[in-house]
VOVO-613988 format. One record per residue: residue number from 1; z, y, x of N, C-alpha, C in turn. Coordinates in Angstrom, 3 decimals. Atoms other than C-alpha are relative to their C-alpha. Layout:
N
NUM, Z, Y, X, Z, Y, X, Z, Y, X $
...
This chain:
258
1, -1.035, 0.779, 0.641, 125.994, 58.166, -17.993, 0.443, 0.724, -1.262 $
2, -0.604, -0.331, 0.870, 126.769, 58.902, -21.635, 1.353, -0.914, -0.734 $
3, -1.524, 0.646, 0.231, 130.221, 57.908, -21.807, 0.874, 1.036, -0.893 $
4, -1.062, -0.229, 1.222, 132.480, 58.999, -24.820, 1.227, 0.164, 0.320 $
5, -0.648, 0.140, -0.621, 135.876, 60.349, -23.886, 0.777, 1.079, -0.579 $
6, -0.859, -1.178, 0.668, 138.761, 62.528, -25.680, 1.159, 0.535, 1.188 $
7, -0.864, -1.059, -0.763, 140.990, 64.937, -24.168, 1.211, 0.049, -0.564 $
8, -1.513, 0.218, 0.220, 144.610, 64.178, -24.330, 0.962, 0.642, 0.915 $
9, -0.990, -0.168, -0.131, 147.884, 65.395, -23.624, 1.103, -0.802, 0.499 $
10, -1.296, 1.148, -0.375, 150.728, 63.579, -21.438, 1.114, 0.778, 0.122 $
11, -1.683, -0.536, 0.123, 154.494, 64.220, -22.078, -0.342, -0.097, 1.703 $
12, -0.256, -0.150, -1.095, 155.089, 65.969, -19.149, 1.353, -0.556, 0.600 $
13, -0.985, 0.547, -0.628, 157.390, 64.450, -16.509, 0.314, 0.855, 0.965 $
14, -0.463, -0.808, -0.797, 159.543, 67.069, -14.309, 0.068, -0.980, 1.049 $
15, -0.235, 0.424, -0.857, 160.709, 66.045, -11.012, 1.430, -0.280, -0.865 $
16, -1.079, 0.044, 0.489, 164.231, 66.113, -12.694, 0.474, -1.503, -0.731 $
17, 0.145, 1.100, 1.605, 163.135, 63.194, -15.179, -0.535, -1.372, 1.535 $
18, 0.631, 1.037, -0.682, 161.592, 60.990, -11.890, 0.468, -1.246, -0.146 $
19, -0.421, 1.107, -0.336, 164.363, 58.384, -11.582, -0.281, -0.810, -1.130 $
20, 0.188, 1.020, 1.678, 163.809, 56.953, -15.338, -1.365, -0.166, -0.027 $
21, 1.319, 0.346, -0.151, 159.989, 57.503, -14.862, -0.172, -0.904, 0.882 $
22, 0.681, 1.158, -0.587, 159.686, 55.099, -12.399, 0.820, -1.211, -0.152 $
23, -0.299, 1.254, 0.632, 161.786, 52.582, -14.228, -1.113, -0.376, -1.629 $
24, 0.747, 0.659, 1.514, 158.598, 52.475, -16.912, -0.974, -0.626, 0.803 $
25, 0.736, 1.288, -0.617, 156.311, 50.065, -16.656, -1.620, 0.766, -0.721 $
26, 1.077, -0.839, 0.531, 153.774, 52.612, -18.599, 0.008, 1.385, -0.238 $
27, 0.092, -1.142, 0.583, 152.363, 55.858, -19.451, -0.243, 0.114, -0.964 $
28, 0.400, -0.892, 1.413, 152.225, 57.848, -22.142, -0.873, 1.116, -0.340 $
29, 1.086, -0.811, 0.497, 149.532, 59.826, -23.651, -0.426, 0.370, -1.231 $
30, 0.572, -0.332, 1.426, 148.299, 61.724, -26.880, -1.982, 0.581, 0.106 $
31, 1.339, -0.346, 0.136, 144.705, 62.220, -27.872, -0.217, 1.665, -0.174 $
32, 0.139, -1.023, 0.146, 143.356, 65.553, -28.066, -1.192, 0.937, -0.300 $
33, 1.431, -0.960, 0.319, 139.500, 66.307, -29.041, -0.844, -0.999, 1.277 $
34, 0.751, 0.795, -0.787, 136.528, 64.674, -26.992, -1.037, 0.580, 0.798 $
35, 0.537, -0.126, -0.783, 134.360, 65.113, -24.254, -0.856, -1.075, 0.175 $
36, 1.094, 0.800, -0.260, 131.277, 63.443, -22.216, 0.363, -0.298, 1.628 $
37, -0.201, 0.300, -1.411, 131.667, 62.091, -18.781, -1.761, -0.022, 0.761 $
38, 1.279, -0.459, -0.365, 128.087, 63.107, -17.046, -0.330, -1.027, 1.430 $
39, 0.534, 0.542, -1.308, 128.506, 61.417, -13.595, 1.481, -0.436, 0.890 $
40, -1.479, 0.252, -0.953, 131.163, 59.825, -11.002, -0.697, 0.244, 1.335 $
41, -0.180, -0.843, -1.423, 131.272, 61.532, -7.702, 0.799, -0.624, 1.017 $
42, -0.300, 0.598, -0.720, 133.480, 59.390, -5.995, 1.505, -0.737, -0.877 $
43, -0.815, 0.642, 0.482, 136.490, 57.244, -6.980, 1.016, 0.245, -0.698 $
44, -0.862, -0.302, 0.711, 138.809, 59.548, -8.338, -0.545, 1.477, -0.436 $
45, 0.615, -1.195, 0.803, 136.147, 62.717, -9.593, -1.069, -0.266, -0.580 $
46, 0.305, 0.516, 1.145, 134.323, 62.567, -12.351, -0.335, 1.849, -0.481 $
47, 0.565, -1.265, 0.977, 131.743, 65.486, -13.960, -0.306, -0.135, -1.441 $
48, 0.214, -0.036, 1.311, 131.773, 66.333, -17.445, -1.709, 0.631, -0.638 $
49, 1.784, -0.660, 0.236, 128.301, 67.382, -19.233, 0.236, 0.932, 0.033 $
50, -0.318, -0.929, 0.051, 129.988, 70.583, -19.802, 0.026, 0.988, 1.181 $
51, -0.238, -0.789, -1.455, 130.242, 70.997, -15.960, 0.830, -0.317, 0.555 $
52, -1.469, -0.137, -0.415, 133.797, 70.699, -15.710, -0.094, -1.043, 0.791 $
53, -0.211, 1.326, -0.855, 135.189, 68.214, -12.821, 1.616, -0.381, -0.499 $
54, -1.006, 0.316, -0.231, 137.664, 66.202, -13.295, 0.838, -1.224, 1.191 $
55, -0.250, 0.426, -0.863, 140.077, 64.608, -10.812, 1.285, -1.210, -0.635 $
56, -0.854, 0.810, 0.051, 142.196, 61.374, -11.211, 1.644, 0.263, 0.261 $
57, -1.461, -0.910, -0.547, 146.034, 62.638, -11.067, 0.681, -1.329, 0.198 $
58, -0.588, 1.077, -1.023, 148.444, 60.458, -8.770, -0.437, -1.100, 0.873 $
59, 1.019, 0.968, -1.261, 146.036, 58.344, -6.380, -0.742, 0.932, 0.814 $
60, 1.101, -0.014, -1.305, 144.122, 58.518, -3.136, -0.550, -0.783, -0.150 $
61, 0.847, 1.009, -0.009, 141.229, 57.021, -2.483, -0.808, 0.451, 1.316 $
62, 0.494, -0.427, -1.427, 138.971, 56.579, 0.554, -0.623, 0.616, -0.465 $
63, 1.304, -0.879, 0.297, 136.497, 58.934, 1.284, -0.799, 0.243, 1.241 $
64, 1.232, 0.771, -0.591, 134.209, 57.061, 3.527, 0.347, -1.165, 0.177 $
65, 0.259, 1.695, -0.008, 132.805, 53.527, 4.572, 0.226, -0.709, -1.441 $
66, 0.258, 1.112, 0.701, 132.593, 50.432, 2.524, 1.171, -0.019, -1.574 $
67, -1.279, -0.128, 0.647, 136.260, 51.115, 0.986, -0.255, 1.058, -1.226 $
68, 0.510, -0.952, 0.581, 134.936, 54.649, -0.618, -1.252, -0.651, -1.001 $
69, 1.216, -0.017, 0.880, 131.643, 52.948, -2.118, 0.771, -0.875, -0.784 $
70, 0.035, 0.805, 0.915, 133.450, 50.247, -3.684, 1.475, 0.297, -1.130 $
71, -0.790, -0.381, 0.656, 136.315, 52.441, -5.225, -0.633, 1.400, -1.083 $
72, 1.114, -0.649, 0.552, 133.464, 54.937, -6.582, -0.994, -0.930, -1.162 $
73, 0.811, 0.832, 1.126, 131.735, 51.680, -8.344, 0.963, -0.948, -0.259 $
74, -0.544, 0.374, 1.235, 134.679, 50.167, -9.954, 0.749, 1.018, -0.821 $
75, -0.354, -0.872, 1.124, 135.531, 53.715, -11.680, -1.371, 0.145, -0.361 $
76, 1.146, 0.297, 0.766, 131.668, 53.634, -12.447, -0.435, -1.495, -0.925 $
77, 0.093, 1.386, 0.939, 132.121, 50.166, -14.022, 1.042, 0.097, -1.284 $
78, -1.500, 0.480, 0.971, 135.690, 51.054, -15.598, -0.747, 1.047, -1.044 $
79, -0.053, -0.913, 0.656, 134.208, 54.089, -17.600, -1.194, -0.086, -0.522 $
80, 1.265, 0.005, 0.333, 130.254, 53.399, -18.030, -0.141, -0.838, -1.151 $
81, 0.324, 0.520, 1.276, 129.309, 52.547, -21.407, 1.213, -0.282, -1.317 $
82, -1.387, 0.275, 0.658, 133.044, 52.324, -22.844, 0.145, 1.151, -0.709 $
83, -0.657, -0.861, 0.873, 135.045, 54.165, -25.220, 1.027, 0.099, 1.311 $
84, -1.028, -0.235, -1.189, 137.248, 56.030, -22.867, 0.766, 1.585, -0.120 $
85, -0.818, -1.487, 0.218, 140.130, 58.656, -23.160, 0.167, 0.510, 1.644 $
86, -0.337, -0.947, -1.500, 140.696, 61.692, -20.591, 0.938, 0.246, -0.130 $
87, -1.573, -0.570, 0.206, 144.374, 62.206, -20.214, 0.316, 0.845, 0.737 $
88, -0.770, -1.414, -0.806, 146.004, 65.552, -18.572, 0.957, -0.397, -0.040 $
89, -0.906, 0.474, -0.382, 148.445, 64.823, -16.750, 0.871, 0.810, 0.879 $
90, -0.582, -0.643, -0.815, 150.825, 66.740, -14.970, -0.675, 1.486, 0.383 $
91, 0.763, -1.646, -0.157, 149.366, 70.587, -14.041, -1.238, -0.602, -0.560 $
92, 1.489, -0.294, 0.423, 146.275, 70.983, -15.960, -0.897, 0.361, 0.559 $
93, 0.909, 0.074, -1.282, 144.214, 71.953, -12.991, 0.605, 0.044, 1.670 $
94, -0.100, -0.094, -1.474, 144.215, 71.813, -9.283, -0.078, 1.817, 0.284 $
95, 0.233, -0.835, -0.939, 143.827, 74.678, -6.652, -1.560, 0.505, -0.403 $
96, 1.323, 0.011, -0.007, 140.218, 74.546, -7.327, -0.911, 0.106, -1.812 $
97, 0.571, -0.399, 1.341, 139.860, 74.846, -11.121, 0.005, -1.253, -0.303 $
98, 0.382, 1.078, 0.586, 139.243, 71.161, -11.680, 1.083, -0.762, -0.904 $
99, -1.190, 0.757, 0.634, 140.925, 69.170, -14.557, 0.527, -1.230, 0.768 $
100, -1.063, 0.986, -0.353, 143.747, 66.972, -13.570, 0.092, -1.139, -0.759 $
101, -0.497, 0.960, 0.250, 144.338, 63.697, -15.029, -0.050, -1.181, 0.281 $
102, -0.026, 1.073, 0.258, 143.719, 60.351, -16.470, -1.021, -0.490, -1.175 $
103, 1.117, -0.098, 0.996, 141.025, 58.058, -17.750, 0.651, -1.186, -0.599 $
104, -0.358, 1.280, 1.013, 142.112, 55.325, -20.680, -1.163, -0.191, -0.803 $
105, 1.249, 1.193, 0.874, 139.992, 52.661, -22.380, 0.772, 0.074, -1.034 $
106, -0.750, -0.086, 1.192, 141.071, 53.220, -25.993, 1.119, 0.617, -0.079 $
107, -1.329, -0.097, 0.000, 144.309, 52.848, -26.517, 0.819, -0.517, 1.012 $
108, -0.744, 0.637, -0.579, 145.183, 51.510, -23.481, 0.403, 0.888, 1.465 $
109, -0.553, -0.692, -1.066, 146.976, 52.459, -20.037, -0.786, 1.335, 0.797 $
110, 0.896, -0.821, -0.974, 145.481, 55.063, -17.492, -0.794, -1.372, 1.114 $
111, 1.179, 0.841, -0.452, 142.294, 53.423, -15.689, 0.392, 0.213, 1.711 $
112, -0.693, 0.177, -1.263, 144.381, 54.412, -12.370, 0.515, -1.329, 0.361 $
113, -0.363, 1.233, -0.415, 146.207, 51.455, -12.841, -0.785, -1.198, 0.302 $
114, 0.958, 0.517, -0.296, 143.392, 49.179, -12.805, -0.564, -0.173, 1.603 $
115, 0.307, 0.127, -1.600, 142.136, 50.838, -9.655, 1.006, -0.444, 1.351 $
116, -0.617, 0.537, -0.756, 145.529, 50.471, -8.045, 0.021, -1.511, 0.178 $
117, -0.651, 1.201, -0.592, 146.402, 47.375, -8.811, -1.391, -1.373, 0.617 $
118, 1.055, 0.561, -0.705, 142.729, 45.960, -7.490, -0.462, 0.647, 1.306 $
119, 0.356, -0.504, -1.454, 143.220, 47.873, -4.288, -1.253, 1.283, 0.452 $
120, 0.704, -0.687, -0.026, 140.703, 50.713, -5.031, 1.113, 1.345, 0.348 $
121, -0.440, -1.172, -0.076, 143.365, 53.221, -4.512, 1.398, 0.291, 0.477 $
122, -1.155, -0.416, -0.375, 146.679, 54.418, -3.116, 0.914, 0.867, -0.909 $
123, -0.716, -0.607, 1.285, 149.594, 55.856, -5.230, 0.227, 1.817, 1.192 $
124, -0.276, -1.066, -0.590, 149.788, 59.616, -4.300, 1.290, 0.726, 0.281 $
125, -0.687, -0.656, 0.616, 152.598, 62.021, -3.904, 0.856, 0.375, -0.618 $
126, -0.112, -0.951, 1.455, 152.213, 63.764, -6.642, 0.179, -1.054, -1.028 $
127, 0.768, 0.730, 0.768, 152.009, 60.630, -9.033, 1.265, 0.073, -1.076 $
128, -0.648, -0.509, 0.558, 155.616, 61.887, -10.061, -0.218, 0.706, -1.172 $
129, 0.279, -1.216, 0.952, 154.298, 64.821, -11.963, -0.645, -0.402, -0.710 $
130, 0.618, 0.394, 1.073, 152.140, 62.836, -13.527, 0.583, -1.027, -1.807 $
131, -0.425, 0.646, 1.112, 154.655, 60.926, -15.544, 0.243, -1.493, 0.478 $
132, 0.425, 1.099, -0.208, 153.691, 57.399, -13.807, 0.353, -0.373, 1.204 $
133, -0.445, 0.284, -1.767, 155.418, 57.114, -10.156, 0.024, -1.777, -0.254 $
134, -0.569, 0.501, 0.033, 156.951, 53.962, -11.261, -0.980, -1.339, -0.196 $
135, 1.007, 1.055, 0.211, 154.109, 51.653, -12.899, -1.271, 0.325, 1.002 $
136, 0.688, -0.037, -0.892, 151.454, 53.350, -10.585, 0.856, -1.001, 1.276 $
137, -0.742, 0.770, -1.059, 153.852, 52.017, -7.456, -0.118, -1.632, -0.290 $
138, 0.021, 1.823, 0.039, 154.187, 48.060, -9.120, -1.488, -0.522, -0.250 $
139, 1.021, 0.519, 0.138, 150.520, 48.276, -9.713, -0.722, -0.008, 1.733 $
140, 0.966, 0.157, -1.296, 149.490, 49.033, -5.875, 0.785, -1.025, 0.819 $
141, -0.603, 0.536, -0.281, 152.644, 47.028, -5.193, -1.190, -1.928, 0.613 $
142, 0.886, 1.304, 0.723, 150.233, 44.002, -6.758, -0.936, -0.387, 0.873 $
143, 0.978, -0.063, -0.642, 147.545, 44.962, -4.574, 0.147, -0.230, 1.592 $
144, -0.039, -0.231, -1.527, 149.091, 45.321, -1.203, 0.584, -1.313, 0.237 $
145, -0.672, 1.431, 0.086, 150.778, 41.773, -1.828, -0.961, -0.966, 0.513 $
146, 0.846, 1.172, 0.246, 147.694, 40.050, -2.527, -1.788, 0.348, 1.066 $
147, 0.756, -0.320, -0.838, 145.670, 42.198, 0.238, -1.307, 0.265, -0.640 $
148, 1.514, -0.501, 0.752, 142.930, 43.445, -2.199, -0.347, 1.066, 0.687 $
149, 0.527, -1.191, -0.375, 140.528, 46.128, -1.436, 0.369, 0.992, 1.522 $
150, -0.546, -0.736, -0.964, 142.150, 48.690, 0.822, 0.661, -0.700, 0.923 $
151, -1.432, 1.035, -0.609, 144.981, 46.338, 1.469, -0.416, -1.110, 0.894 $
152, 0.526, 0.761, -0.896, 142.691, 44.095, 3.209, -0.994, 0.616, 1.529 $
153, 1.071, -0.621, -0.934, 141.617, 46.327, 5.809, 1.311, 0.787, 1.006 $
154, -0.891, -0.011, -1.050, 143.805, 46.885, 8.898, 0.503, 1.983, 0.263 $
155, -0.087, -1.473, -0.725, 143.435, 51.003, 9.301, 0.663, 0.396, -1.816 $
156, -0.111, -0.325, 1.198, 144.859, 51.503, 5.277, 1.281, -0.605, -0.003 $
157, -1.501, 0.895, -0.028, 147.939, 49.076, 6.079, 1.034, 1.164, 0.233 $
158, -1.414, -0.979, -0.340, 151.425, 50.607, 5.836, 0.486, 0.286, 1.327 $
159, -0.161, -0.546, -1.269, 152.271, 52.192, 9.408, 1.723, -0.221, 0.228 $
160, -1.488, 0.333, -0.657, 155.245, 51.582, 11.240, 0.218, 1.290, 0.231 $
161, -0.675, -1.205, -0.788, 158.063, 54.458, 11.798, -0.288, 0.329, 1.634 $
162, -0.509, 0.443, -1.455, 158.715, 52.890, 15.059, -1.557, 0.349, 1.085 $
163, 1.328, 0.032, -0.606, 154.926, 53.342, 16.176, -0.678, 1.683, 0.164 $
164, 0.976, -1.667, -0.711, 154.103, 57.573, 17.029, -1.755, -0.690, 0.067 $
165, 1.530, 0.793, -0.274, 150.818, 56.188, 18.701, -0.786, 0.029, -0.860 $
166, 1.200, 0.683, 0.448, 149.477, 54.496, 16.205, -0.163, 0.663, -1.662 $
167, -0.073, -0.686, 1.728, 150.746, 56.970, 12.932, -1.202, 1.139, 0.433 $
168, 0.374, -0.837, -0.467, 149.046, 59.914, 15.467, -1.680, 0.058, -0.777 $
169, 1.988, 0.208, 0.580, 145.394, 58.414, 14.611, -0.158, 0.135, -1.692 $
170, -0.017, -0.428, 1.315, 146.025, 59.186, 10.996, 0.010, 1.699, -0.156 $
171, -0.907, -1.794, 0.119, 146.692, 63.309, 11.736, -1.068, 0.600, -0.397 $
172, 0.767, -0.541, 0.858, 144.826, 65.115, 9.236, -0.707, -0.727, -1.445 $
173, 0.548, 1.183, 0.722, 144.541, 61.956, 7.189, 1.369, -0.400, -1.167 $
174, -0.852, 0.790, 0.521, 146.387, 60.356, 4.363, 0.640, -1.382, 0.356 $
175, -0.286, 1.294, -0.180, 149.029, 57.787, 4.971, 1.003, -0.204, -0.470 $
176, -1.127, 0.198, 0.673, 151.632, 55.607, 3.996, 1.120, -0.368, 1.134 $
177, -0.686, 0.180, -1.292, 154.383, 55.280, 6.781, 1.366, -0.894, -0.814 $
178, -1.099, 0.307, 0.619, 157.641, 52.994, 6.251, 0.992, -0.174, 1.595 $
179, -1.086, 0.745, -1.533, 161.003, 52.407, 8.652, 1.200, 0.556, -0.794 $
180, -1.659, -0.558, 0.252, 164.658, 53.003, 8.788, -0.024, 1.845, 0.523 $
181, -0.302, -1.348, -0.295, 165.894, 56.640, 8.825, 0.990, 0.077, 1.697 $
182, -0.579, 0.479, -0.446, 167.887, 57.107, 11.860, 0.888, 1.314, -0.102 $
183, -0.634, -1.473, -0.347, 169.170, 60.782, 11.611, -0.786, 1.132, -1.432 $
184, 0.253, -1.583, 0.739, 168.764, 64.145, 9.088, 1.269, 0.743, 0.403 $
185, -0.440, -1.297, -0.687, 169.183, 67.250, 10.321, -0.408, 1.368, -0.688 $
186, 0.605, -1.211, 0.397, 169.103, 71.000, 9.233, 0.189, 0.960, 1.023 $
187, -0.122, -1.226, -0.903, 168.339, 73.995, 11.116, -0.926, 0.951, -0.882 $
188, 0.797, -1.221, 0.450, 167.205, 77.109, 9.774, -0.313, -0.246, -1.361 $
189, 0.269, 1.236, 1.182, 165.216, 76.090, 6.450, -0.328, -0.855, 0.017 $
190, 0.202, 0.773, 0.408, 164.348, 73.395, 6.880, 0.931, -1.023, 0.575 $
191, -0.648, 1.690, -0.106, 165.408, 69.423, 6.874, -0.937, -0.515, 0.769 $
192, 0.774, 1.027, -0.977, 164.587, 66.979, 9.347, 0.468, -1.132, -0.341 $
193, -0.314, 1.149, 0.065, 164.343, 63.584, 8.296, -0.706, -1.246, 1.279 $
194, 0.483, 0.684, -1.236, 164.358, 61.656, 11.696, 0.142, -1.755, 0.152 $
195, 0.121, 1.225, -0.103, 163.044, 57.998, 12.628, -0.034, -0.614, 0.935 $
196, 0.277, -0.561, -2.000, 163.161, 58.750, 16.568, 1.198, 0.813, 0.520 $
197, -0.530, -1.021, -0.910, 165.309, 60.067, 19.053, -0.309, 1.230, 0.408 $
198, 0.692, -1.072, -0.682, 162.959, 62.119, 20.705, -0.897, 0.882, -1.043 $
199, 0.742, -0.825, 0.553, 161.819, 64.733, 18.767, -1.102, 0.516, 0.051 $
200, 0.934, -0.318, -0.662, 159.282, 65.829, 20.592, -0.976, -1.036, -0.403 $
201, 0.556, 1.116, 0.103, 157.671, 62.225, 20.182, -0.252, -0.887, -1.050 $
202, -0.003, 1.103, 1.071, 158.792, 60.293, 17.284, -0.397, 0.739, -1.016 $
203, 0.520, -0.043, 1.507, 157.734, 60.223, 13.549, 1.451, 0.809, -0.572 $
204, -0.989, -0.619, 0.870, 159.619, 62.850, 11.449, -0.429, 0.668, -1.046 $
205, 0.022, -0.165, 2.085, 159.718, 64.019, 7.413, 0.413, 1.245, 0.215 $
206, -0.921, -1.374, 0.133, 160.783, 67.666, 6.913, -0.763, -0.085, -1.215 $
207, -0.086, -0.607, 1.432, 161.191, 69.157, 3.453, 0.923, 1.703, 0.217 $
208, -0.956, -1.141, -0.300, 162.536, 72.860, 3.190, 1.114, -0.198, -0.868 $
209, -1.586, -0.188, 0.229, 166.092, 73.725, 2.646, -0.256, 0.376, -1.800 $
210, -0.229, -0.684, 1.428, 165.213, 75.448, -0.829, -0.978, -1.162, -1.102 $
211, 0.578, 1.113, 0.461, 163.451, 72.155, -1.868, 1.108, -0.957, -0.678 $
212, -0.974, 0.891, -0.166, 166.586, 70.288, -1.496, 0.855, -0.190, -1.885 $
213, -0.592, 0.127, 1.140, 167.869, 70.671, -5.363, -0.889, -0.838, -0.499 $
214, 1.160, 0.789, 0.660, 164.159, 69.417, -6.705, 0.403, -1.369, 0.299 $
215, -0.185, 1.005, -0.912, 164.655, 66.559, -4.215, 1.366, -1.065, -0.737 $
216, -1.205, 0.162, 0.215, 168.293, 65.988, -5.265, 0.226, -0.781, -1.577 $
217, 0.704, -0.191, 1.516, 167.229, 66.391, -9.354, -0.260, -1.442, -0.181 $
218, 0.708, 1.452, -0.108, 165.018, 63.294, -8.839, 0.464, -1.255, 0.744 $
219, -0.560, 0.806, -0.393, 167.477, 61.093, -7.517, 0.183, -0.260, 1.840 $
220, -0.300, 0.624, -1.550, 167.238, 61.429, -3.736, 0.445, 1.123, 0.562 $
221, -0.381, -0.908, -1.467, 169.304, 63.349, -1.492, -0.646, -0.465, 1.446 $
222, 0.771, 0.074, -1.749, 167.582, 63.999, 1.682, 1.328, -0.231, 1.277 $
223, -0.478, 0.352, -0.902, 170.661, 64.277, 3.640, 1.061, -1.259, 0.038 $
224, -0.449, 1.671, -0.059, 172.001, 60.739, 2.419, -1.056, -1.169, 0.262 $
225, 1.216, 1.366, -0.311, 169.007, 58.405, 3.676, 0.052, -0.430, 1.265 $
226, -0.092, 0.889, -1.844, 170.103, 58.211, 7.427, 0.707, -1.318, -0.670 $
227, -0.168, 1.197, -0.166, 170.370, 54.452, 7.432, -0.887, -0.527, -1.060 $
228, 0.819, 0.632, 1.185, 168.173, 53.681, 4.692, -1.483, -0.501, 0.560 $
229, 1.461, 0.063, -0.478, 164.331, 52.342, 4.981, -0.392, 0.480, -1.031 $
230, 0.639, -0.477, 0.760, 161.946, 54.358, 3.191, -1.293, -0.070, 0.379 $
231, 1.447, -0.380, 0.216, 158.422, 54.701, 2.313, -0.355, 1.367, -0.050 $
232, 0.184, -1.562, 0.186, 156.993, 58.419, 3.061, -1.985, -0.318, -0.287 $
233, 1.143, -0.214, 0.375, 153.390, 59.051, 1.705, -0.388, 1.528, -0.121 $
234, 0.352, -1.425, -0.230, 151.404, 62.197, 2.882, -1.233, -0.018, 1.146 $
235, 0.665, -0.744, -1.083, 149.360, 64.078, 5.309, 0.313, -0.209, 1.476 $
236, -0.427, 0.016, -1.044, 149.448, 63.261, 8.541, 0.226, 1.101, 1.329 $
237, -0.220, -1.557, -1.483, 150.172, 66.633, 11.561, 0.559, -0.420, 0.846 $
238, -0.337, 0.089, -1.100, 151.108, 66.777, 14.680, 0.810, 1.029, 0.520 $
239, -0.541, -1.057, -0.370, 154.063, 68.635, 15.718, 0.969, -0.378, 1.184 $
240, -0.632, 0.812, -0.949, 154.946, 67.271, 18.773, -0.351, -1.694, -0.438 $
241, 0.493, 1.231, 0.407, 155.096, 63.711, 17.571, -0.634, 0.087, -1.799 $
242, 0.898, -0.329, 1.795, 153.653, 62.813, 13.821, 1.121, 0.355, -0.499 $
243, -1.323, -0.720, 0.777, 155.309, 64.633, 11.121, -1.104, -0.134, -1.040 $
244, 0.083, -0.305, 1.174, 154.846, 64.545, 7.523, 0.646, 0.872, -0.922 $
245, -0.982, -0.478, 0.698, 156.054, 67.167, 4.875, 0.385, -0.442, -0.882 $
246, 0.018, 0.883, 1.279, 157.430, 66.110, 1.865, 0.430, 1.153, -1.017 $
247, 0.087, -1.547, 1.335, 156.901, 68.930, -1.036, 0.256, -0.746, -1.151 $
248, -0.662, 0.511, 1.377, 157.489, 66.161, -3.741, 1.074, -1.204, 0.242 $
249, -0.723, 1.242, -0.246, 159.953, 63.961, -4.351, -0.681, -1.398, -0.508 $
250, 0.607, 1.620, 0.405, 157.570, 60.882, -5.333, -0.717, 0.153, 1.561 $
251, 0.478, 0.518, -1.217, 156.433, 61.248, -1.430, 0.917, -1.141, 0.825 $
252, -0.993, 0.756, -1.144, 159.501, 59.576, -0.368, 0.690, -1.397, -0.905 $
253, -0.623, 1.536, 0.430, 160.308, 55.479, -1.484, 1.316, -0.185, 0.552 $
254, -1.031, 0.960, -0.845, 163.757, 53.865, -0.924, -0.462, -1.281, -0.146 $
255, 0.363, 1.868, 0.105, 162.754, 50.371, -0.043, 1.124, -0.950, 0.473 $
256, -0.833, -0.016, -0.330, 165.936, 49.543, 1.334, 1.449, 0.533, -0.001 $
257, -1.872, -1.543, 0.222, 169.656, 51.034, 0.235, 0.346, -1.282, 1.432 $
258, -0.930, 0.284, -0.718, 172.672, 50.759, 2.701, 0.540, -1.400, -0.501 $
């Protein structure tokens, strides 16, 4: 694949800055020098001729079955043969060395949105840091409405609080969980954001205690959401019942105020 592709710069977005970022309806990006895109690897990585990998910043995507091949060949359709910008987005690499961002057609949005809002992908996280919580979210919004892609497939559907059981079969897996809060709690460092009585059993959120300003920054106090319904997006573990952590504040949706 000789695909054409410059290296840009995105106004970084703190956690601090979240609540106004996800009242835009777009990102922002500057150009920055150009590159070659060599090969797509799966739906959100992407090798440069140079070597380098890069990784899609703020989405999940599957990574197997039918769901995985066909979110792998519409970022091999969105980028093959086009004029196409690479945007950096939020940390400039991962854990692993690989660039972070975003791919744009010209002058136009990140090619995330695309995949969200045709169901190729899930909003991550992290999608905060990237600048884009807000239009990523109304673009998978689009998707999960109209049951595209992912959204049409029963094991990718939003998970019930109320359901342990059935969040459990996700543990080690990405998911998106929603319900009412019913309780937060602190002990020691950390926060417990509870959706269950039984601790032992039910679905619960922890964030540490020294998190709690970041958290706060970005518009959500953790220990004002008992009674609220939220959206948590993460990792699924098992600590007793399912538990998710929440290290950013774009893991946790209000879908519901008091």
């Amino acid at each position: 694949m000789n695909t054409s592709v410059a290296l840009a710069c995105v106004c970084a977005a703190g956690f601090a800055t979240q609540a106004s970022a996800d009242d835009r309806t777009a990102c922002r990006s500057e150009a920055a020098g150009a590159v070659t895109v060599r090969a797509v690897a799966d739906g959100r990585t992407l090798t440069l001729t140079d070597g380098r990998e890069v990784r899609l910043a703020g989405i999940q995507v599957p990574n197997d079955g039918e769901n995985a091949v066909a979110a792998r060949t519409a970022l091999e359709k969105l980028v093959t043969g086009r004029d196409v910008r690479l945007l950096r987005m939020g940390p400039e690499t991962d854990r692993y060395g690989r660039l972070t961002g975003g791919l744009a057609a010209r002058d136009g949005p990140p090619i995330q949105l695309e995949l969200l809002a045709k169901g190729h992908a899930l909003v991550a996280g992290q999608a905060a840091a990237a600048g884009c919580a807000g239009a990523f979210r109304t673009a998978e919004k689009t998707a999960r409405s109209a049951g595209l892609g992912v959204w049409g497939t029963a094991y990718y559907l939003t998970q019930d609080a109320g359901n342990p059981a059935q969040i459990l079969a996700y543990r080690g897996r990405f998911a998106v969980v929603e319900g009412k809060v019913l309780s937060v709690r602190e002990s020691g460092g950390t926060i417990y954001v509870n959706f269950g009585r039984r601790w032992t059993e039910d679905f619960t959120v922890t964030a540490l205690k020294r998190s709690e300003r970041t958290f706060a920054d970005a518009g959500l106090e953790l220990k004002k959401l008992e009674g609220r319904r939220v959206r948590i997006r993460g990792t699924v573990e098992e600590r007793g019942g399912p538990w998710i952590e929440a290290m950013h504040p774009g893991q946790i949706e209000i879908v519901e105020q008091r």
